[in-house]
Each structure stands twice: as structure tokens, then as C-alpha cells.
PDB file of N, H, CA, C and O in Angstrom:
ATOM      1  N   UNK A   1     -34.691 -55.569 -15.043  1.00  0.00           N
ATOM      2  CA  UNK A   1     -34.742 -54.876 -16.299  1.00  0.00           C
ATOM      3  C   UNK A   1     -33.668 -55.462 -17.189  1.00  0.00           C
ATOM      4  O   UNK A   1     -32.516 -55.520 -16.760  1.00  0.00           O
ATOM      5  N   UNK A   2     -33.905 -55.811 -18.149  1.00  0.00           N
ATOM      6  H   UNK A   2     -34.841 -55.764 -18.498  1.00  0.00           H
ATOM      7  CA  UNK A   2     -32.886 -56.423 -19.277  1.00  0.00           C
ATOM      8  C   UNK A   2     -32.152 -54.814 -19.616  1.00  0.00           C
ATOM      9  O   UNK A   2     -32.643 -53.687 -19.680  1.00  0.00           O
ATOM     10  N   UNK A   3     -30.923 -55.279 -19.768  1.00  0.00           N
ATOM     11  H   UNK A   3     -30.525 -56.194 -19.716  1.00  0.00           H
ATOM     12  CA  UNK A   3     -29.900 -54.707 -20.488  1.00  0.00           C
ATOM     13  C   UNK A   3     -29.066 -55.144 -21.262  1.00  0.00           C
ATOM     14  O   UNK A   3     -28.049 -55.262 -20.579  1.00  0.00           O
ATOM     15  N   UNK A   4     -28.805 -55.533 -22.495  1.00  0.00           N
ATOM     16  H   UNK A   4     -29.631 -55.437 -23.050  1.00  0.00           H
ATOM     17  CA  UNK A   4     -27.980 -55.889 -23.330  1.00  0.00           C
ATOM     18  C   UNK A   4     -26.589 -55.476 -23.274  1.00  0.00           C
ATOM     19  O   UNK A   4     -26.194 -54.418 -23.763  1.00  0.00           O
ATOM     20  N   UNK A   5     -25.791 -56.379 -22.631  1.00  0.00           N
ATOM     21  H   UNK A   5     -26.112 -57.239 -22.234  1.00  0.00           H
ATOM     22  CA  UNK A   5     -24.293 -56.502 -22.391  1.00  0.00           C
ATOM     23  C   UNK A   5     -23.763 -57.520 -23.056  1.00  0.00           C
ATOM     24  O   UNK A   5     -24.243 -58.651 -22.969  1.00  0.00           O
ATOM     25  N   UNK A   6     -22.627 -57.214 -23.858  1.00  0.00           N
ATOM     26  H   UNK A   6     -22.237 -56.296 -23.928  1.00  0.00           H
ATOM     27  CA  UNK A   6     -22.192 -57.971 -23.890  1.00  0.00           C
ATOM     28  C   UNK A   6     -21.049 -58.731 -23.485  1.00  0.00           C
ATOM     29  O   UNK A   6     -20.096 -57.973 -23.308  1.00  0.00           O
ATOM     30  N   UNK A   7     -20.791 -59.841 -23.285  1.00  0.00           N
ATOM     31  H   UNK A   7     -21.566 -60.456 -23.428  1.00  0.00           H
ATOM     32  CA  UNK A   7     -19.626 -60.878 -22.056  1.00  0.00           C
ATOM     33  C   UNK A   7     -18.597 -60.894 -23.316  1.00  0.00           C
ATOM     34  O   UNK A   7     -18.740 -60.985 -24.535  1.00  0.00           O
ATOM     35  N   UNK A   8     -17.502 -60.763 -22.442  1.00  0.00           N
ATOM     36  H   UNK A   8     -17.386 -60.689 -21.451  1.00  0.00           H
ATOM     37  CA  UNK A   8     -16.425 -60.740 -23.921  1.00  0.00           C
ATOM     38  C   UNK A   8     -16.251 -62.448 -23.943  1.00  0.00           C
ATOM     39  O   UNK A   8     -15.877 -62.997 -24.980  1.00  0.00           O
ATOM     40  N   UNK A   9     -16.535 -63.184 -22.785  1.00  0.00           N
ATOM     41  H   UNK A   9     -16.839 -62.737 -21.943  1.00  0.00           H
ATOM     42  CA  UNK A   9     -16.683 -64.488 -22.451  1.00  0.00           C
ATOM     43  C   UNK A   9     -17.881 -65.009 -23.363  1.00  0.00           C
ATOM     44  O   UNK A   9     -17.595 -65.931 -24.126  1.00  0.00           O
ATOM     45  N   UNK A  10     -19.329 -64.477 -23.377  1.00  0.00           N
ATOM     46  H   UNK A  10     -19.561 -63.728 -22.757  1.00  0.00           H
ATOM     47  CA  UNK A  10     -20.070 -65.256 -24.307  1.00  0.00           C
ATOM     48  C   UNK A  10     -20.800 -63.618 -24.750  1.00  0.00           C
ATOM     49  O   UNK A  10     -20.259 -62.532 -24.543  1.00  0.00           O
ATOM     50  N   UNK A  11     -21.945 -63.811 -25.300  1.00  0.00           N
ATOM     51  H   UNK A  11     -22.385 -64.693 -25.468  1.00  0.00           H
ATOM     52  CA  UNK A  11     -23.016 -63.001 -25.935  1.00  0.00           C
ATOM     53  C   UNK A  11     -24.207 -63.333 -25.133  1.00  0.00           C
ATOM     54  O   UNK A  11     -25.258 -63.602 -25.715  1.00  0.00           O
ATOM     55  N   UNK A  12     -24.134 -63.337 -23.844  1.00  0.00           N
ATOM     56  H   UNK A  12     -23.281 -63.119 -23.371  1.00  0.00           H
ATOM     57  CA  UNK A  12     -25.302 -63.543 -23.248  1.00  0.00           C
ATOM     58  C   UNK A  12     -25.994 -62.039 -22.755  1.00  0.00           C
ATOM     59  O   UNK A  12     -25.266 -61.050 -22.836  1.00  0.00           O
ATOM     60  N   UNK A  13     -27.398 -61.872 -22.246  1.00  0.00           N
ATOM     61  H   UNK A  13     -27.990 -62.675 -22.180  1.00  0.00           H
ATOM     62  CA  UNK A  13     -27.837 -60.560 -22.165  1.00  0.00           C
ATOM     63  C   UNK A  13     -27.462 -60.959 -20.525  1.00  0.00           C
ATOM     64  O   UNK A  13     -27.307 -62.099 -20.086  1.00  0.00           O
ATOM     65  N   UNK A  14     -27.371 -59.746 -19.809  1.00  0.00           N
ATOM     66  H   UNK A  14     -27.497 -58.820 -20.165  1.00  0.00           H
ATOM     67  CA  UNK A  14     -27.469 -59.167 -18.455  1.00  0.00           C
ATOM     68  C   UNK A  14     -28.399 -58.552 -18.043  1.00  0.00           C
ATOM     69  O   UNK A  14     -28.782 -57.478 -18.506  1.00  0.00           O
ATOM     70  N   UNK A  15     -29.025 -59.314 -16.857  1.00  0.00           N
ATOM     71  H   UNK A  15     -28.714 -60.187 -16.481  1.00  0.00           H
ATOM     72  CA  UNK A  15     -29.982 -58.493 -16.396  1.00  0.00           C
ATOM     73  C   UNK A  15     -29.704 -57.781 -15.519  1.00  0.00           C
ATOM     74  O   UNK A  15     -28.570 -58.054 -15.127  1.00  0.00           O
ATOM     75  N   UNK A  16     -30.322 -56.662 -14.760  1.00  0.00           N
ATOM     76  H   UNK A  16     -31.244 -56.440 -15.079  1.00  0.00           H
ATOM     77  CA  UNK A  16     -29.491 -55.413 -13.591  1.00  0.00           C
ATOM     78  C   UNK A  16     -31.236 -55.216 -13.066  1.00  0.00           C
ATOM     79  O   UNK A  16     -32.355 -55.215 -13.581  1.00  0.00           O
ATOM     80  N   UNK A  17     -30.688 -55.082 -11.899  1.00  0.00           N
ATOM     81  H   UNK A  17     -29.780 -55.083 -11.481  1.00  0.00           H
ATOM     82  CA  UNK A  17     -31.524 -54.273 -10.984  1.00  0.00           C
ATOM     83  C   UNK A  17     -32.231 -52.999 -11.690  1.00  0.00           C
ATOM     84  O   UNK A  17     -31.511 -52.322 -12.424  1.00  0.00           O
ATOM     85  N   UNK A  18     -34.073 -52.481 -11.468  1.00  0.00           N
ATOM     86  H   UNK A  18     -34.659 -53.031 -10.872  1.00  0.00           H
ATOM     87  CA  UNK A  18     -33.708 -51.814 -11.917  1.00  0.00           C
ATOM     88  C   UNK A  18     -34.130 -50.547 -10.823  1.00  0.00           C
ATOM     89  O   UNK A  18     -35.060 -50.828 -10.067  1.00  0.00           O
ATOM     90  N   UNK A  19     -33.434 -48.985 -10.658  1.00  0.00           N
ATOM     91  H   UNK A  19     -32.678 -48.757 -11.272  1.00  0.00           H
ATOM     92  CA  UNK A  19     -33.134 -47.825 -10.109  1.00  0.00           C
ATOM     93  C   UNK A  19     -34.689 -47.727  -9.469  1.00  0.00           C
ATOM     94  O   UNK A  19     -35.628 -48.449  -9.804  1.00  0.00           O
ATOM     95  N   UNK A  20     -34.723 -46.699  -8.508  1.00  0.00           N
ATOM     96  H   UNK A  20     -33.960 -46.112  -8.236  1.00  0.00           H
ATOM     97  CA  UNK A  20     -36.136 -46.144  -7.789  1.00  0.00           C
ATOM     98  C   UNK A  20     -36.585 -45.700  -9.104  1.00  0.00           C
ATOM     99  O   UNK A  20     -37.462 -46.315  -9.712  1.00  0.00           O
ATOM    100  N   UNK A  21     -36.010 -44.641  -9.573  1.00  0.00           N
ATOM    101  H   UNK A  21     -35.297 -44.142  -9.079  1.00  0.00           H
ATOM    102  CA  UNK A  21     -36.649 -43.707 -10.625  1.00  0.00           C
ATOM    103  C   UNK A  21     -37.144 -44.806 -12.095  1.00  0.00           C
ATOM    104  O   UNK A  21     -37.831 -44.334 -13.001  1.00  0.00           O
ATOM    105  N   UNK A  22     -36.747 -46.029 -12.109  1.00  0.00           N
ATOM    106  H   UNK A  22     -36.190 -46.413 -11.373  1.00  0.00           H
ATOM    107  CA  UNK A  22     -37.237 -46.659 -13.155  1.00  0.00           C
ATOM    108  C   UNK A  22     -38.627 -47.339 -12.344  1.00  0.00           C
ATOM    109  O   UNK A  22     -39.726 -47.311 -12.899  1.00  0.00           O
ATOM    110  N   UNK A  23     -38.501 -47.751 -11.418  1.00  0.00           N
ATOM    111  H   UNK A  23     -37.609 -47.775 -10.967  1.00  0.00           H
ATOM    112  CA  UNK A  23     -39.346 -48.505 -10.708  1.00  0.00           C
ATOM    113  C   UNK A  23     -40.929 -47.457 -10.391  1.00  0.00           C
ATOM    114  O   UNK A  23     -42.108 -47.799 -10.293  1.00  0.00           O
ATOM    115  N   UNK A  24     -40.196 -45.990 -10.296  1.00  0.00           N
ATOM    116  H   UNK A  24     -39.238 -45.712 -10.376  1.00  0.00           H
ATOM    117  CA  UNK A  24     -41.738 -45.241 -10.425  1.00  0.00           C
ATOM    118  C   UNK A  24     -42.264 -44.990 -11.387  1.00  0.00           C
ATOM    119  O   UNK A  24     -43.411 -44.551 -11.304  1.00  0.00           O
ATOM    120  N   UNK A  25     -41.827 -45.114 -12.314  1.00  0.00           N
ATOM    121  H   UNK A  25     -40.895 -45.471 -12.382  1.00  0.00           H
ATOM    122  CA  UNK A  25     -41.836 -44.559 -13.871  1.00  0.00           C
ATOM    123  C   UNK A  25     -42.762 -45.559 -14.624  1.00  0.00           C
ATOM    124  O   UNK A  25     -43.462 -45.235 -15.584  1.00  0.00           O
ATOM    125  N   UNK A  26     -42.681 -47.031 -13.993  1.00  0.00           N
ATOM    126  H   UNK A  26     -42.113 -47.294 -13.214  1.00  0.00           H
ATOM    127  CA  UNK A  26     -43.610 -48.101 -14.938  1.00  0.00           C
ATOM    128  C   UNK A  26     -44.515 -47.989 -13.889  1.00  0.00           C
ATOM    129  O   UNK A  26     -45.487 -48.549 -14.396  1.00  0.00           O
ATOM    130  N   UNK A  27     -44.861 -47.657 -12.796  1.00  0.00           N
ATOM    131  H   UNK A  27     -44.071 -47.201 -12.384  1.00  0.00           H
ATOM    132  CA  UNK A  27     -45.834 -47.847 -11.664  1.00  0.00           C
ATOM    133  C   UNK A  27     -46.611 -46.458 -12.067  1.00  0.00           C
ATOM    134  O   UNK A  27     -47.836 -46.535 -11.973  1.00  0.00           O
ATOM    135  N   UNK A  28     -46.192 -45.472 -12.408  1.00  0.00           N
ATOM    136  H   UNK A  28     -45.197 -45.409 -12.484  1.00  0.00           H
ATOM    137  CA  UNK A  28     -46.922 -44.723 -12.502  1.00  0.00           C
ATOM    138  C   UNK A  28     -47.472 -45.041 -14.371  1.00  0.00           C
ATOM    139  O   UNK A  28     -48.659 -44.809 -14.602  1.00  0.00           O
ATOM    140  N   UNK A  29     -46.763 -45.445 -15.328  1.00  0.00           N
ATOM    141  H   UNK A  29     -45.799 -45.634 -15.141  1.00  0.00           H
ATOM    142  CA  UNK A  29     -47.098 -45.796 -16.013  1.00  0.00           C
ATOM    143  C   UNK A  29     -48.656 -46.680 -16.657  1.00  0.00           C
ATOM    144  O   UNK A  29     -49.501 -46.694 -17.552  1.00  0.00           O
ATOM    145  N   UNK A  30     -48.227 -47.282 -15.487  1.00  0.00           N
ATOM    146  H   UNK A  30     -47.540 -47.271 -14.760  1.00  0.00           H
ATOM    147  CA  UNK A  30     -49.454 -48.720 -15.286  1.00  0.00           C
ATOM    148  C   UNK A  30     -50.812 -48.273 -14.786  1.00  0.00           C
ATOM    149  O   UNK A  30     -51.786 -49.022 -14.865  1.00  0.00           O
ATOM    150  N   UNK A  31     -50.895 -46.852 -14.187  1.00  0.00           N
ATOM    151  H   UNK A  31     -50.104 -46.244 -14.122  1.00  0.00           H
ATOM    152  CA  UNK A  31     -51.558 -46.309 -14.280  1.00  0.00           C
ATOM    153  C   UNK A  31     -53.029 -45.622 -15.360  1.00  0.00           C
ATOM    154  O   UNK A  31     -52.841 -44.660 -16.105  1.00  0.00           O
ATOM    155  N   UNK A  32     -54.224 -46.224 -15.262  1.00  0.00           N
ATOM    156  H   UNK A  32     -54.378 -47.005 -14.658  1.00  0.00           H
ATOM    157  CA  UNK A  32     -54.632 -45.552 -16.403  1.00  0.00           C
ATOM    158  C   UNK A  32     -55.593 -44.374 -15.950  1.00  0.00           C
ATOM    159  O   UNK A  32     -56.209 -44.533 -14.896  1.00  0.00           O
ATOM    160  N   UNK A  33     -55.787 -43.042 -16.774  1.00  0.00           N
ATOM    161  H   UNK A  33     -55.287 -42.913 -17.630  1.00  0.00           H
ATOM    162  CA  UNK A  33     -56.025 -41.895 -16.118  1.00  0.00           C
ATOM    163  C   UNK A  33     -57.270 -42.188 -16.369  1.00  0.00           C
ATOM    164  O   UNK A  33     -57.970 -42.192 -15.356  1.00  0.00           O
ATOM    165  N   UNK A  34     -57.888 -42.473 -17.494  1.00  0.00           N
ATOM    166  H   UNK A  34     -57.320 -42.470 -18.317  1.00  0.00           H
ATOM    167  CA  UNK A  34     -59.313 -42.864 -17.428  1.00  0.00           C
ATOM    168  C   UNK A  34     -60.175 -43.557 -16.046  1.00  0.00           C
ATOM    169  O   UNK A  34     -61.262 -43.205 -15.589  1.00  0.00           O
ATOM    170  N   UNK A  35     -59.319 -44.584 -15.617  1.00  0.00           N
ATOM    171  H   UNK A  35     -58.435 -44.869 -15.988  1.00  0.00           H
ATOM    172  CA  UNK A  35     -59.736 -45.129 -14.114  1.00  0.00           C
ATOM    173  C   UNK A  35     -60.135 -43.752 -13.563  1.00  0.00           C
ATOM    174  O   UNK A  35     -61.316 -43.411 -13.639  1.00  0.00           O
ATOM    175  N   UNK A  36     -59.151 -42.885 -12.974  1.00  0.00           N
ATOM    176  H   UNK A  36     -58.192 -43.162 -12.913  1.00  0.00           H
ATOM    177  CA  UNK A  36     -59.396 -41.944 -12.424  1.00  0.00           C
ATOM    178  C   UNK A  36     -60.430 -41.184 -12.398  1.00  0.00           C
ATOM    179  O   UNK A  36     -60.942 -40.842 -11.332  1.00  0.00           O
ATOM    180  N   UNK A  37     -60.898 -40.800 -13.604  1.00  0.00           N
ATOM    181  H   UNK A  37     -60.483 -41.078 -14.470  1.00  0.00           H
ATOM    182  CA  UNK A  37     -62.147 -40.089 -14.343  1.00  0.00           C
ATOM    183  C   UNK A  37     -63.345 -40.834 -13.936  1.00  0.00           C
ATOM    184  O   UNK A  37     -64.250 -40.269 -13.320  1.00  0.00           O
ATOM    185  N   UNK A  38     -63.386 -41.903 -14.207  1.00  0.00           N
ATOM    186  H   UNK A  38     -62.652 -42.361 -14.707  1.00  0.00           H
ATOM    187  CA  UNK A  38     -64.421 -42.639 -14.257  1.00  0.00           C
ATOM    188  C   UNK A  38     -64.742 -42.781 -12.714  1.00  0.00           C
ATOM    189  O   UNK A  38     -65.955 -42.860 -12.524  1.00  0.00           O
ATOM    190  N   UNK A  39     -64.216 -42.817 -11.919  1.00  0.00           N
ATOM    191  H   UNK A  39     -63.230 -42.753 -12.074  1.00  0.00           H
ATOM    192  CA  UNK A  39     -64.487 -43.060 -10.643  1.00  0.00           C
ATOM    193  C   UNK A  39     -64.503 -41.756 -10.138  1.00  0.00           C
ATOM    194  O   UNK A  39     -64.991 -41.918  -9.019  1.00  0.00           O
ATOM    195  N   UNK A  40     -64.329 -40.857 -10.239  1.00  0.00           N
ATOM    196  H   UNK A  40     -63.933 -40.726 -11.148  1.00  0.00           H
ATOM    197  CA  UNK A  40     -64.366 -39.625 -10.077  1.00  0.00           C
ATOM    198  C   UNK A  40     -65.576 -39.599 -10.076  1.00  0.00           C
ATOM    199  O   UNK A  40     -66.298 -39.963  -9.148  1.00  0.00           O
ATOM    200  N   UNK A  41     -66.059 -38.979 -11.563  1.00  0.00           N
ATOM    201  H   UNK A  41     -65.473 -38.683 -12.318  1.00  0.00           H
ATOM    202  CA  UNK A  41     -67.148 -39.332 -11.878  1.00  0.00           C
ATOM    203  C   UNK A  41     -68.615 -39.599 -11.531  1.00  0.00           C
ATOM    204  O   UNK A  41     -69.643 -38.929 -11.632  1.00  0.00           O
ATOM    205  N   UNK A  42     -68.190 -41.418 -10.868  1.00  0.00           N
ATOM    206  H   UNK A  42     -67.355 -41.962 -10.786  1.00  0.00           H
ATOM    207  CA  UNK A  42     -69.171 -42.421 -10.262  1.00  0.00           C
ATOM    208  C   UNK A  42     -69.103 -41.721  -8.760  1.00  0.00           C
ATOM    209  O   UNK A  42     -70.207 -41.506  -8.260  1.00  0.00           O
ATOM    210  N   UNK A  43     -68.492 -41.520  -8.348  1.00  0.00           N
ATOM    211  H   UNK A  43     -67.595 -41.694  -8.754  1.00  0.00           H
ATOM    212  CA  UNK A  43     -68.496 -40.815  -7.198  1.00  0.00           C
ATOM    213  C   UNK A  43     -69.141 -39.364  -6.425  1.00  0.00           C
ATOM    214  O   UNK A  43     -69.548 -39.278  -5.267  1.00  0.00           O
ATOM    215  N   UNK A  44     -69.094 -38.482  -7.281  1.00  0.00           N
ATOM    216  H   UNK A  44     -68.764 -38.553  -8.223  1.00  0.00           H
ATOM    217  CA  UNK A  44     -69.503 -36.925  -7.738  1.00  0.00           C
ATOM    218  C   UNK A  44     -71.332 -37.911  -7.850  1.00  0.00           C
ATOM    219  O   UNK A  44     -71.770 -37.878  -6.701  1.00  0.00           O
ATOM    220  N   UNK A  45     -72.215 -38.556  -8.648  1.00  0.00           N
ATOM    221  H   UNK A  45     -71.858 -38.582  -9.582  1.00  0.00           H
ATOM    222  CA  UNK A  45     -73.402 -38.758  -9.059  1.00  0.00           C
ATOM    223  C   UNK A  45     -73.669 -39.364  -7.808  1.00  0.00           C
ATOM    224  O   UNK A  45     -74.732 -39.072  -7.261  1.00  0.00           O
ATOM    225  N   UNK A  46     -72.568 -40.490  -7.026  1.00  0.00           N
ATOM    226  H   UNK A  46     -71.705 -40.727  -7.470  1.00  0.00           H
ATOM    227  CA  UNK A  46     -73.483 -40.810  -5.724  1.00  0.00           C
ATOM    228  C   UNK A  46     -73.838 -40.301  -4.778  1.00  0.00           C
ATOM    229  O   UNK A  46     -74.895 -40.368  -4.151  1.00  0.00           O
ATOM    230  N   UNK A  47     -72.204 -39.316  -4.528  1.00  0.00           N
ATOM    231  H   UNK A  47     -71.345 -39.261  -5.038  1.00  0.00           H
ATOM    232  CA  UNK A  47     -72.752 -38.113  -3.490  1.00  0.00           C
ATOM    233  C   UNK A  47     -74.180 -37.197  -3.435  1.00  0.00           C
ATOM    234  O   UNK A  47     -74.945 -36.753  -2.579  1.00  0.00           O
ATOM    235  N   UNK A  48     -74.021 -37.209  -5.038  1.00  0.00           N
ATOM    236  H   UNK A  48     -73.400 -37.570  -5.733  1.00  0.00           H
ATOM    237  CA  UNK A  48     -75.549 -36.208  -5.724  1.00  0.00           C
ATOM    238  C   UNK A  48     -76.899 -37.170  -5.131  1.00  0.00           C
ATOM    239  O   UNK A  48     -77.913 -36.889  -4.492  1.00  0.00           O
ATOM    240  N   UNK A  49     -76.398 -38.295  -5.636  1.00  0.00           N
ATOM    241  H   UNK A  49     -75.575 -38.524  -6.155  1.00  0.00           H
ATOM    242  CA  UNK A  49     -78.096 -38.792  -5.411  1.00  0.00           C
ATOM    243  C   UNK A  49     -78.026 -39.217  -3.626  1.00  0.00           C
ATOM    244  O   UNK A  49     -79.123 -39.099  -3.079  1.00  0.00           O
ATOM    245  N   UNK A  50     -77.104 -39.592  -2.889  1.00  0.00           N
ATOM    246  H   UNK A  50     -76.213 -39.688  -3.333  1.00  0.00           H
ATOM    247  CA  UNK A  50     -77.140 -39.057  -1.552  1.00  0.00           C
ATOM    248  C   UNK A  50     -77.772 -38.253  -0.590  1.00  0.00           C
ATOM    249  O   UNK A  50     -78.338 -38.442   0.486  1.00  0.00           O
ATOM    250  N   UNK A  51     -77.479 -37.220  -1.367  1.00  0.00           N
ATOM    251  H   UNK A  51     -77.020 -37.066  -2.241  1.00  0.00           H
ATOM    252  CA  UNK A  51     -77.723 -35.616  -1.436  1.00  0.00           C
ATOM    253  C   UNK A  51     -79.478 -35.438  -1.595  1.00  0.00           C
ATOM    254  O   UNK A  51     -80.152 -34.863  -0.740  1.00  0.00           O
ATOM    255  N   UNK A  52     -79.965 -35.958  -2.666  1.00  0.00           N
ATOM    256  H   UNK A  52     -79.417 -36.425  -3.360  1.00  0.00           H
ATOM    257  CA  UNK A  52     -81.127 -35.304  -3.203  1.00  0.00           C
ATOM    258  C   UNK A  52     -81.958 -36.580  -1.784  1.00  0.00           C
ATOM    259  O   UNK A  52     -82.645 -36.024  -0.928  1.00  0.00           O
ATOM    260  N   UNK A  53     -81.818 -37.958  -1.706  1.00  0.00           N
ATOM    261  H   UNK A  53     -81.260 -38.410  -2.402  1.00  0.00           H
ATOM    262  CA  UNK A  53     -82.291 -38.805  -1.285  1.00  0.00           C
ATOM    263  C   UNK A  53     -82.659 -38.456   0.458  1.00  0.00           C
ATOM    264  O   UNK A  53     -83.696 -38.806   1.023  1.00  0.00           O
ATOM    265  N   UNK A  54     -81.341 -37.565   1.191  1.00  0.00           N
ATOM    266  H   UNK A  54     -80.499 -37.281   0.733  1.00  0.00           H
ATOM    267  CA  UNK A  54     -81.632 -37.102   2.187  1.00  0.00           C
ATOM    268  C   UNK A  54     -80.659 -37.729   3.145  1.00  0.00           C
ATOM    269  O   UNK A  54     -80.822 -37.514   4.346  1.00  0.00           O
ATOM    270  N   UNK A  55     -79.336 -38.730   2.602  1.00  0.00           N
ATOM    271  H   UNK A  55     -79.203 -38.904   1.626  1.00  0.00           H
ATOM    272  CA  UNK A  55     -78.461 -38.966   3.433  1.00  0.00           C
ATOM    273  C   UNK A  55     -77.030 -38.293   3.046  1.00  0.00           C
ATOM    274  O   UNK A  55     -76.119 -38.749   2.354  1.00  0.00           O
ATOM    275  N   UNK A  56     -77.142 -37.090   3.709  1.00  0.00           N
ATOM    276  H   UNK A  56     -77.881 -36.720   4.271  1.00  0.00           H
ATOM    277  CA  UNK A  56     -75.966 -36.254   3.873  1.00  0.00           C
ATOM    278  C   UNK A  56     -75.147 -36.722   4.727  1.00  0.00           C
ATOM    279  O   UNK A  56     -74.203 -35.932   4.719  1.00  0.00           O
ATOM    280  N   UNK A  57     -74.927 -37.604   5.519  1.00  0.00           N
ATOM    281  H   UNK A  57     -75.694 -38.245   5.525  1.00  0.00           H
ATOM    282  CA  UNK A  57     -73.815 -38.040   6.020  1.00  0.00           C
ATOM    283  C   UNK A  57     -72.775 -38.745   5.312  1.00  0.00           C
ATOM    284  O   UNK A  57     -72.993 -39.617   4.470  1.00  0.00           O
ATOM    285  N   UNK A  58     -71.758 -38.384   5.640  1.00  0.00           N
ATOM    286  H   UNK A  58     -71.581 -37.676   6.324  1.00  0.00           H
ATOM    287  CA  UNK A  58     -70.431 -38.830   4.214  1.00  0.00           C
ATOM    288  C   UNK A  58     -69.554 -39.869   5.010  1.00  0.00           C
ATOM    289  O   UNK A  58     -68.727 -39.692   5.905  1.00  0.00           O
ATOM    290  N   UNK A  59     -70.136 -41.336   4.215  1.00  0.00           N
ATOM    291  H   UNK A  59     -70.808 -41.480   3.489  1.00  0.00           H
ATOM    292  CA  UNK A  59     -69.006 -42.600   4.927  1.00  0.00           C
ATOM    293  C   UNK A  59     -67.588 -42.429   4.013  1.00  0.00           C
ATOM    294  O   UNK A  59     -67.601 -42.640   2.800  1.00  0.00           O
ATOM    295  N   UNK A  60     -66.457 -42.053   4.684  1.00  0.00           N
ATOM    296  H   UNK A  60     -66.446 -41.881   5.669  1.00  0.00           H
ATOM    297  CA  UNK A  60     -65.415 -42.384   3.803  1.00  0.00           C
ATOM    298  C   UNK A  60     -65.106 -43.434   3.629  1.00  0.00           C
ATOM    299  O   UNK A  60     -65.223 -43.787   2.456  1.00  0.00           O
ATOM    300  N   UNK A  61     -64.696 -44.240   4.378  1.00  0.00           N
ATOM    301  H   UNK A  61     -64.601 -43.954   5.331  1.00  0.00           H
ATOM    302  CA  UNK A  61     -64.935 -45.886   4.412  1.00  0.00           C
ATOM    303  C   UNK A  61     -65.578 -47.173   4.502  1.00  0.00           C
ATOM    304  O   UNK A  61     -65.701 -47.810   5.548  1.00  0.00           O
ATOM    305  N   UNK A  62     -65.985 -47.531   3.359  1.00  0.00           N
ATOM    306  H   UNK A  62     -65.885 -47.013   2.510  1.00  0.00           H
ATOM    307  CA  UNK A  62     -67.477 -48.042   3.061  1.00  0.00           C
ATOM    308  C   UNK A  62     -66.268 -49.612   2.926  1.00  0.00           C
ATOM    309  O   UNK A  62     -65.525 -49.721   1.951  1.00  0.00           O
ATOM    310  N   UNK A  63     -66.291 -50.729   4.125  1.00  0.00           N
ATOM    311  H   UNK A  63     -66.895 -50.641   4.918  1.00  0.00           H
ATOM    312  CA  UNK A  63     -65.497 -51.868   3.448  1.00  0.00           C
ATOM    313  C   UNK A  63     -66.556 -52.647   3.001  1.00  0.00           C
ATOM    314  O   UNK A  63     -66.374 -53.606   2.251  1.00  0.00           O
ATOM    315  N   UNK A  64     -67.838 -52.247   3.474  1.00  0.00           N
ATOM    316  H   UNK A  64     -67.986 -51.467   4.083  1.00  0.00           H
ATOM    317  CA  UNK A  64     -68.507 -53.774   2.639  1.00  0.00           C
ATOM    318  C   UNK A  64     -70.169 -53.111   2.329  1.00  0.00           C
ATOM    319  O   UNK A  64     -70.460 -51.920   2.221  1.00  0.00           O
ATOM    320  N   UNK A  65     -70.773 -53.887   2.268  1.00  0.00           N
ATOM    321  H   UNK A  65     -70.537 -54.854   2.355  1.00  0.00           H
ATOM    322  CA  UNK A  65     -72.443 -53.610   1.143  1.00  0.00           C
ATOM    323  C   UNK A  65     -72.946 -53.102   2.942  1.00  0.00           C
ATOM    324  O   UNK A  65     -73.263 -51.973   3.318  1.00  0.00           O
ATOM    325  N   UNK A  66     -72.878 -54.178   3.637  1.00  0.00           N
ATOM    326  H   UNK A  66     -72.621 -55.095   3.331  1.00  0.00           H
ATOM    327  CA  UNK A  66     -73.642 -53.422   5.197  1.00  0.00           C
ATOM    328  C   UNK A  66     -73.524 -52.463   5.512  1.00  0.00           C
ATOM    329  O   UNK A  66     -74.580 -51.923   5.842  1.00  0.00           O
ATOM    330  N   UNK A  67     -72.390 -51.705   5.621  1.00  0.00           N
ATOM    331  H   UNK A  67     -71.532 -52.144   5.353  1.00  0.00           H
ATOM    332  CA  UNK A  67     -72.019 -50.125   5.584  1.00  0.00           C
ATOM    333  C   UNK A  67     -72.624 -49.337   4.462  1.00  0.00           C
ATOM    334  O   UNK A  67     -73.328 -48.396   4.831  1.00  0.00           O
ATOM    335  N   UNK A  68     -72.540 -49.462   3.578  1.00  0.00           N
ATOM    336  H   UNK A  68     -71.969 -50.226   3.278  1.00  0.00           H
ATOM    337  CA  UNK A  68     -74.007 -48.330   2.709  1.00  0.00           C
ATOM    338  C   UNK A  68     -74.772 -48.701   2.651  1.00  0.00           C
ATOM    339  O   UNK A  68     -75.446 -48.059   1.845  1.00  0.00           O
ATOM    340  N   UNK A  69     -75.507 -49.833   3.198  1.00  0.00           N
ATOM    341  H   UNK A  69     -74.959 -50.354   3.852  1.00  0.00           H
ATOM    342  CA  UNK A  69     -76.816 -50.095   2.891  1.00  0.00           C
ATOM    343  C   UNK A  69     -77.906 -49.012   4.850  1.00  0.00           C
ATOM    344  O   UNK A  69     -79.099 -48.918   5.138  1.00  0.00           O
ATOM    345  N   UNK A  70     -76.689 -48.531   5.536  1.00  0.00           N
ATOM    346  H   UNK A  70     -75.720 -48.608   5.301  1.00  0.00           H
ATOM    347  CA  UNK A  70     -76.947 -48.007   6.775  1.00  0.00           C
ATOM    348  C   UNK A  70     -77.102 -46.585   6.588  1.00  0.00           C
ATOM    349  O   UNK A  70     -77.343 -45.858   7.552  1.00  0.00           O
TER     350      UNK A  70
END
């Protein structure tokens, strides 16, 4: 994280480490809530059409196309 210090030696900037609490703060930042929604969402309509289609069994972990296509 830049911090503007100044060196009584020159005018150069200082950079510093930066804290946990800064480090969650842009991570949660970087976050966009819309993602959330939207996959929410997409998720809630597949279960539905799941549902209506007649496969009520719920894969939580789907790593590839062969696993839902079963």
C-alpha cells in the first residue's frame, strides 16, 4: 500500500505493508454483489426445472459437464 512519507533525506514515497483489516477490506471490496444475485438466481430456476423434469436428486458438486449430464 503506498503511503506518502516523506525522507528528510529525499522526497521519495514509502511503501508499508498493508494490515489484515486493509487486506479484507479490498477483498471484500472486489467483490461484486450482483455476481451473487445472479447466480443465486441461475441456481433457484435450475433446481426448479430439476424439480418439474423429475430429477430431485441434489448434486452439490458438479466438477464437470459428465456429472450433470447423470
Amino acid at each position: 500500500m503506498k503511503v506518502p512519507r516523506k525522507n528528510k533525506l529525499s522526497s521519495s514515497i514509502v511503501y508499508t505493508k498493508p494490515t489484515k483489516e486493509q487486506k479484507e477490506y479490498f477483498k471484500q471490496k472486489s467483490v461484486v454483489e450482483n455476481t451473487h444475485l445472479s447466480t443465486n438466481s441461475w441456481l433457484k430456476k435450475f433446481v426448479n426445472y430439476r424439480e418439474t423434469v423429475g430429477l430431485t436428486d441434489i448434486r452439490e458438486n458438479i466438477t464437470n459437464l459428465k456429472d450433470l449430464e447423470e
